[in-house]
C-alpha positions in Angstrom: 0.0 0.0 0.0 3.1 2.1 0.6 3.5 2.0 -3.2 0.6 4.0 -3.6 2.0 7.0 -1.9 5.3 6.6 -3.7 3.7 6.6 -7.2 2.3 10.0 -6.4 6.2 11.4 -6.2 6.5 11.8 -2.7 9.4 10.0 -0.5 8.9 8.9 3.4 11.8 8.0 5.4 9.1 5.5 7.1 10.1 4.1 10.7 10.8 0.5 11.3 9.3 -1.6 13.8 12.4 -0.3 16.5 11.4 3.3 15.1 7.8 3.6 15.9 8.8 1.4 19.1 11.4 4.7 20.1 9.4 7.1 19.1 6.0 5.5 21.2 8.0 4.9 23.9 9.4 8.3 23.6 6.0 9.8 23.8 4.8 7.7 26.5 7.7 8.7 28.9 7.4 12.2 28.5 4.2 11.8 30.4 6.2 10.1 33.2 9.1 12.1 33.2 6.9 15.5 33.7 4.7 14.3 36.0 8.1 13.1 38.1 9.1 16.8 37.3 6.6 19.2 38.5 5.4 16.9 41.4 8.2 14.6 42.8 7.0 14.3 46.0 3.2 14.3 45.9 3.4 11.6 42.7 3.6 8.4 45.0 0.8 8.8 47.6 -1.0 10.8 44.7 -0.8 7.1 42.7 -2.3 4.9 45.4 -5.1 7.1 45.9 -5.8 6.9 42.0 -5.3 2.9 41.6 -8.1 2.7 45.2 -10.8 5.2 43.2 -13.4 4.0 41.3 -12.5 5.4 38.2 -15.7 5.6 36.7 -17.0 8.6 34.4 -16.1 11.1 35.2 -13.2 10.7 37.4 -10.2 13.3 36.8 -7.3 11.9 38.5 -6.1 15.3 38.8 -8.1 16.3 41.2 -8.1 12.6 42.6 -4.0 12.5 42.9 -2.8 15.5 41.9 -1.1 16.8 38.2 2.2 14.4 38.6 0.5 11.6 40.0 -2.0 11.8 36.8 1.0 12.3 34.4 2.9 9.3 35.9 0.0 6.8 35.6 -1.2 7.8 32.1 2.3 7.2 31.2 2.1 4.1 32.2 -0.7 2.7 31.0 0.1 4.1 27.6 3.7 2.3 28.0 1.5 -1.2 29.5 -0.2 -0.8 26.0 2.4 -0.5 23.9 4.5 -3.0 25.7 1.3 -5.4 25.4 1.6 -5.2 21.6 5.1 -5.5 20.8 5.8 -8.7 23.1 3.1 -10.0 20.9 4.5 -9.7 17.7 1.8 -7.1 16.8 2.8 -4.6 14.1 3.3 -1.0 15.1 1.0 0.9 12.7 -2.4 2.3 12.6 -4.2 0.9 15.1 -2.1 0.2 17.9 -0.7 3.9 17.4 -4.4 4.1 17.8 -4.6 2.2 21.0 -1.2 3.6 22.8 -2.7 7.2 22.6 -6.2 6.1 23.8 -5.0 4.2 26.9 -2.8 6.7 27.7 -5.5 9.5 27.4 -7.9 7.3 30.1 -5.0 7.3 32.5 -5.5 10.7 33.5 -9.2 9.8 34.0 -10.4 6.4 34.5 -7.9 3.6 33.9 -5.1 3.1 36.0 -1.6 1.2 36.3 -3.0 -1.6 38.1 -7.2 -2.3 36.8 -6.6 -2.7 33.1 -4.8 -5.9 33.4 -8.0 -8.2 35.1 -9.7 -6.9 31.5 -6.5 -7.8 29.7 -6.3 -11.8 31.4 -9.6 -12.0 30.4 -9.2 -11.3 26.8 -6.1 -13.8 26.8 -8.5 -16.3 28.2 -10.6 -15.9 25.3 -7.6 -16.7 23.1 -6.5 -19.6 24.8 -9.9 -21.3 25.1 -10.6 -20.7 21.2 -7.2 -22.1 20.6 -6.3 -18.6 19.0 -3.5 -16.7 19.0 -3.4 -13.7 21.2 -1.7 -11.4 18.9 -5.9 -11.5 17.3 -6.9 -10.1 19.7 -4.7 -7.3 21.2 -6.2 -4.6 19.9 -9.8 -5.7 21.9 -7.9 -6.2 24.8 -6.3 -2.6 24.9 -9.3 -1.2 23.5 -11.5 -3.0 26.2 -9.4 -1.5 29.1 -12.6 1.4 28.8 -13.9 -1.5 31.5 -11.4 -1.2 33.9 -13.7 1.0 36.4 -15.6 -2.3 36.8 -12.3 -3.4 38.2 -12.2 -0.9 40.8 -15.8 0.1 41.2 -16.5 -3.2 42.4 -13.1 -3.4 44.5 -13.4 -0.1 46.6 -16.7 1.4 45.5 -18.5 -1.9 46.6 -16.4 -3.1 49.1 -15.9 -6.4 47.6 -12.2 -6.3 47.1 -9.5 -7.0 44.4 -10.1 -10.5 43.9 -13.5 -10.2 43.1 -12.7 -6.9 41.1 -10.4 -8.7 39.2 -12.3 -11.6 38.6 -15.5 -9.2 37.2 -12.9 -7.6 35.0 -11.6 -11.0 33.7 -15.1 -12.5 32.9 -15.4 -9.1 31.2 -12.5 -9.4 29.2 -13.7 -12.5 28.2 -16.7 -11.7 26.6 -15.7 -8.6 24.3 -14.1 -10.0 21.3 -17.2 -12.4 20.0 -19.3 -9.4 21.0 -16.7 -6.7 19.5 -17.1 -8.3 16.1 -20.7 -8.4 15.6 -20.8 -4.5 16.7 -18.5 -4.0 14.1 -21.5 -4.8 11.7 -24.1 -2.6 13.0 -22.5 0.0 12.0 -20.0 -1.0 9.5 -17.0 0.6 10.6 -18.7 4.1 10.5 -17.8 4.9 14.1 -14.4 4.4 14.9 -14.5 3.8 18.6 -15.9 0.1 18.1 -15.0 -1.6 21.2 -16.8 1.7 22.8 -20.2 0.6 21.7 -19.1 -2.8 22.5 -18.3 -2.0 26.3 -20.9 0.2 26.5 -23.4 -2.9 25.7 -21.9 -5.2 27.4 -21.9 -2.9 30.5 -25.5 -2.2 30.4 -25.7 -5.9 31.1 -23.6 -5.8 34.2 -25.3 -2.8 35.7 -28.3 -4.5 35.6 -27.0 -7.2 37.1 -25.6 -5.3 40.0 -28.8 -3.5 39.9 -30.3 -6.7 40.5 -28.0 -7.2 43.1 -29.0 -4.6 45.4 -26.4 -2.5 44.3 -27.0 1.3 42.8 -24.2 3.3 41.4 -23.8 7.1 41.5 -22.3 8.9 38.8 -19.2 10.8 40.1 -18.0 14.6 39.0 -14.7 15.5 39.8 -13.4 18.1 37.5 -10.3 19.8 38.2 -9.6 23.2 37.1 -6.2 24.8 38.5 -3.9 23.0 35.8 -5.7 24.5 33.0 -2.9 27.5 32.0 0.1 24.9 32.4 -2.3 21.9 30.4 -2.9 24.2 27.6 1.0 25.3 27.0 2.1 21.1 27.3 -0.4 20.4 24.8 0.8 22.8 22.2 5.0 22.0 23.0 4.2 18.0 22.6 1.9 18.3 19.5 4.4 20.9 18.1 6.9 17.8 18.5 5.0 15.8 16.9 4.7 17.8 13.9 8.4 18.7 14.0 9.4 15.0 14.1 6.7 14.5 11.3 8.2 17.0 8.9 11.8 15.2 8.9 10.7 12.4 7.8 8.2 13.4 5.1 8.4 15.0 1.7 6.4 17.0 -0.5 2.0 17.2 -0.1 1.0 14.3 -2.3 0.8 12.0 0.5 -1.2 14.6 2.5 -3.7 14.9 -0.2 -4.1 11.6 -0.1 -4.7 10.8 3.3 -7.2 14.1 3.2 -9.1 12.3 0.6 -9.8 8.8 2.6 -13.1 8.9 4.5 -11.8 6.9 7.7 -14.2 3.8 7.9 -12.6 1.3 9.7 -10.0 0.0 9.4 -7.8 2.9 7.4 -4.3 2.9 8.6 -3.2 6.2 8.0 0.6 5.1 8.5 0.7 2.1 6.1 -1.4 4.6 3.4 0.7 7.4 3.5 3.7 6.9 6.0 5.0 7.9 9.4 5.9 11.7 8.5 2.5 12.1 7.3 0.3 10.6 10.0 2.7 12.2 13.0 2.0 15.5 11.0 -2.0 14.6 11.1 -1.5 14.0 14.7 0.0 17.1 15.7 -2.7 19.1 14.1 -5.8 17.0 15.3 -4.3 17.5 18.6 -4.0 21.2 18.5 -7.9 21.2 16.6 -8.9 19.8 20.3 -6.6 21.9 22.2 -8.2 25.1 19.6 -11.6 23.8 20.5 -11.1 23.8 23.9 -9.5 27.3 24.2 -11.9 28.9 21.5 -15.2 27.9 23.3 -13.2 28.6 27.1 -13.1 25.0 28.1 -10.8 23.7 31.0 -7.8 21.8 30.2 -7.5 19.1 33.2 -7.5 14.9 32.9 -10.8 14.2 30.9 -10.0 17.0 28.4 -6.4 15.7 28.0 -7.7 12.3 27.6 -10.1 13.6 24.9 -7.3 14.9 23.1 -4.8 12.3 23.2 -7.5 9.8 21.9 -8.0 12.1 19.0 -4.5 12.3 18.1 -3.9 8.6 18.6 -6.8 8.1 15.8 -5.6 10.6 14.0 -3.3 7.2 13.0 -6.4 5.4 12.2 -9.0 7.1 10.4 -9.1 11.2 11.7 -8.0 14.3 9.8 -8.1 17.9 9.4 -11.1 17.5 6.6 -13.5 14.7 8.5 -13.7 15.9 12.1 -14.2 19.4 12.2 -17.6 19.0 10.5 -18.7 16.9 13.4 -17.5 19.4 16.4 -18.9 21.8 14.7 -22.2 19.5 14.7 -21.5 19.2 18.8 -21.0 23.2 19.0 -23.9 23.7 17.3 -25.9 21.7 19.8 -25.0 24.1 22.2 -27.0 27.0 20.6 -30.2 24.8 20.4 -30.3 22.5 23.5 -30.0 23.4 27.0 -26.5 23.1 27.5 -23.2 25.5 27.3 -20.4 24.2 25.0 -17.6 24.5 27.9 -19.4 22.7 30.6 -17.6 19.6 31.1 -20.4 17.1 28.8 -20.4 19.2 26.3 -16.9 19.7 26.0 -15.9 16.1 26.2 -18.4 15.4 23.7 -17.0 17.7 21.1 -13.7 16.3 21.8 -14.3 12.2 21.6 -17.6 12.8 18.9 -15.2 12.6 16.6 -14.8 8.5 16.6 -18.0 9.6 13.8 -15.5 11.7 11.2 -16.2 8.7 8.5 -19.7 9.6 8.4 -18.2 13.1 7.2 -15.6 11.9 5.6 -17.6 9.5 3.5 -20.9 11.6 2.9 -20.0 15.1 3.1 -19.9 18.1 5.6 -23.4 18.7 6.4 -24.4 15.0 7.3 -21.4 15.4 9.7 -22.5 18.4 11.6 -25.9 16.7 11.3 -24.4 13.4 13.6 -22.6 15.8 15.7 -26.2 17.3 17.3 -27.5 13.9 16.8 -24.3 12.5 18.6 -24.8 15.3 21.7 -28.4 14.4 22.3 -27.6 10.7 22.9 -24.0 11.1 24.6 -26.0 13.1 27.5 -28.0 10.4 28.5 -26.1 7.2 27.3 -23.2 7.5 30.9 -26.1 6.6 33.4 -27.3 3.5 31.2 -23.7 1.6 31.9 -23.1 3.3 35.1 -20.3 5.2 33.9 -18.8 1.1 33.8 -18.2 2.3 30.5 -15.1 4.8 29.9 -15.5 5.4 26.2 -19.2 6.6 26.6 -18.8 8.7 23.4 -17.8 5.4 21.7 -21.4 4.2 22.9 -23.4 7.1 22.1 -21.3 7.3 18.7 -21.9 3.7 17.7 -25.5 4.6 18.3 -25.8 7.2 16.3 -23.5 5.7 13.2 -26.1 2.7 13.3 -28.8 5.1 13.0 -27.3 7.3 10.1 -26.3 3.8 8.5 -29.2 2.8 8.4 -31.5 5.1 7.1 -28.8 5.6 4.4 -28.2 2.1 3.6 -32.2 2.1 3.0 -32.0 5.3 1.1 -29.8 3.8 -1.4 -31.7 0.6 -1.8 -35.1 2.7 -2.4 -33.3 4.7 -5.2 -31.6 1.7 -6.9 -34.7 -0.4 -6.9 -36.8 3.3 -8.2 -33.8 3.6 -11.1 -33.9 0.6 -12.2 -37.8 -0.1 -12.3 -37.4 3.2 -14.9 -35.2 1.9 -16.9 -36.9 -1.4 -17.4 
């Protein structure tokens, strides 16, 4: 596929497997190293009060254990990901790019060093009971960390321990990848957050069953605000970065247009299309379209904002870019103006941010139906958290798989009507 970038008379210096592991490493330790930096000696105690939270939405670990504390752990977890892959023999491309970015992102708000792994196991059971080789099923298991506030919910929030924390979040694990597939086809690969609508089904299940149980969960709000100034300026140096490192090793636009001209369905792999110079470019600047968002509309940079960013950049890999996902943020501002709701309170905000995992809808049919799913998108994603308990981290994945189903449909029978109407004229 490479060849088709080449043909257009641009070169990439593309990264080999040691590259992108460097360079995604690289990334990931920044986080640790800075949050080590500006808060050496609250980071440890701040940690341990983050892994014993419940994590569920929406939990800012920067108000839970401070700005280092939150740094080191979504460090981590991106690292745990990354690490996951590699040992596994998984290419370093698209998707796990893809997946890196997104765990990382939910370790300043919902996943932690210690709760994705039960999730993990239980995935790796499902491998080794189908006989099936793991590497099938890595990118489920990082994707399907967004459960690991069952892990914890059910440890510390209910009282029930690690064990039986754990052994939720294995059975849990388990179950996504037979249910992950048939998602896929609701859908079609028109929103990209899959496993997100996945989760989010699979946890309306469980909080039923706890329901059931006797056991009622509250949403929790924490929502930190006195990082915001510092936030904003990291976000611009480490997309800058990003860019920089992006422009060395790419020549020339064609392989810009290019990418510009896929619609993002999945699965488009932005890095086998049209190389690593060009996707770390399309990174950089889908990052700073959330952090412009966010400062246009006078939104607060802290964990869950961070984490919204970061997952946009990591899918900027895997399906995002500068022409599909502005249409559907500007479908989410819009929302603003004709609902009850102001665009920088913190649903909102988030929902502009992570409504994007619907850019192929935009990509694919144009502009306006994008800023049509964005409102659509912002009506659901408001009510969809209390259906899975906030269980669910990628809510917006949810709400967004939701709302591609609904658009796919109605489309799908659209074109159907027409054909069958052309052809009975022509006959």
């Amino acid at each position: 596929m490479k060849k088709r970038v080449q043909s257009e008379g641009v070169e990439n210096h593309d990264l080999s497997q040691a590259g992108w592991l460097l360079l995604l490493s690289a990334a990931m330790g920044v986080l640790v190293l800075w949050g080590l930096w500006v808060e050496p000696q609250r980071f440890l105690p701040g940690l341990l009060r983050i892994s014993q939270s419940s994590g569920l939405l929406l939990s800012d670990y920067m108000a839970i254990g401070g700005l280092g504390a939150a740094f080191v752990n979504a460090g981590i977890v991106g690292i745990s990901g990354l690490l996951l892959a590699y040992l596994n023999g998984v290419n370093l491309s698209g998707p796990v790019i893809a997946g890196v970015f997104t765990m990382a992102g939910f370790g300043f708000f919902g996943k932690n060093w210690w709760s994705i792994w039960p999730v993990i196991l239980g995935v790796a059971l499902f491998s080794r009971v189908t006989r099936r080789p793991f590497k099938s099923f890595i990118l489920v298991a990082m994707f399907g960390t967004a459960l690991a506030p069952l892990v914890t919910q059910v440890a510390f929030g209910f009282g029930w321990g690690v064990i039986a924390g754990s052994a939720l979040g294995i059975l849990a694990g388990f179950l996504l990848p037979p249910l992950a597939v048939y998602m896929l086809r609701l859908h079609q690969g028109f929103n990209i957050y899959n496993v997100g609508l996945t989760c989010g089904f699979l946890g309306l299940f469980i909080t039923a069953l706890l329901g059931g149980l006797g056991y009622t969960i509250t949403l929790p709000l924490t929502w930190s605000e006195e990082y915001s100034g510092l936030l904003s300026q990291f976000v611009v140096v480490y997309m800058g970065a990003m860019i920089t490192v992006g422009l060395g090793l790419a020549r020339g636009l064609g392989s810009w247009r290019s990418l510009l001209r896929e619609a993002g369905t999945l699965p488009t792999d932005f890095v086998a299309l049209c190389g690593a110079g060009t996707t770390l470019i399309n990174m950089g600047l889908i990052g700073l379209v959330g952090w412009g968002y966010i400062t246009l509309v006078g939104g607060t940079f802290n964990g869950p904002t961070l984490g919204g960013i970061f997952t946009m950049v990591g899918f900027a890999a895997f399906g995002k870019h500068l022409a599909n996902v502005p249409p559907i943020m500007a479908g989410v501002y819009l929302s603003s103006w004709l609902f009850v709701w102001e665009p920088a309170q913190p649903g909102p905000l988030l929902a502009a941010l992570f409504a994007t995992t619907l850019a192929p809808l935009s990509g694919r049919f144009g502009p306006l139906l994008g800023i049509l799913a964005g409102v659509v998108h912002s009506l659901l994603v408001m009510r969809t958290a209390a259906w899975h308990g906030g269980l669910n981290l990628y809510n917006n994945g949810f709400a967004g798989g939701l709302t591609a189903t609904l658009f796919v449909g109605i489309i799908s029978w659209w074109s159907n009507w027409r054909e069958e109407h052309q052809r009975a004229a022509t006959d």
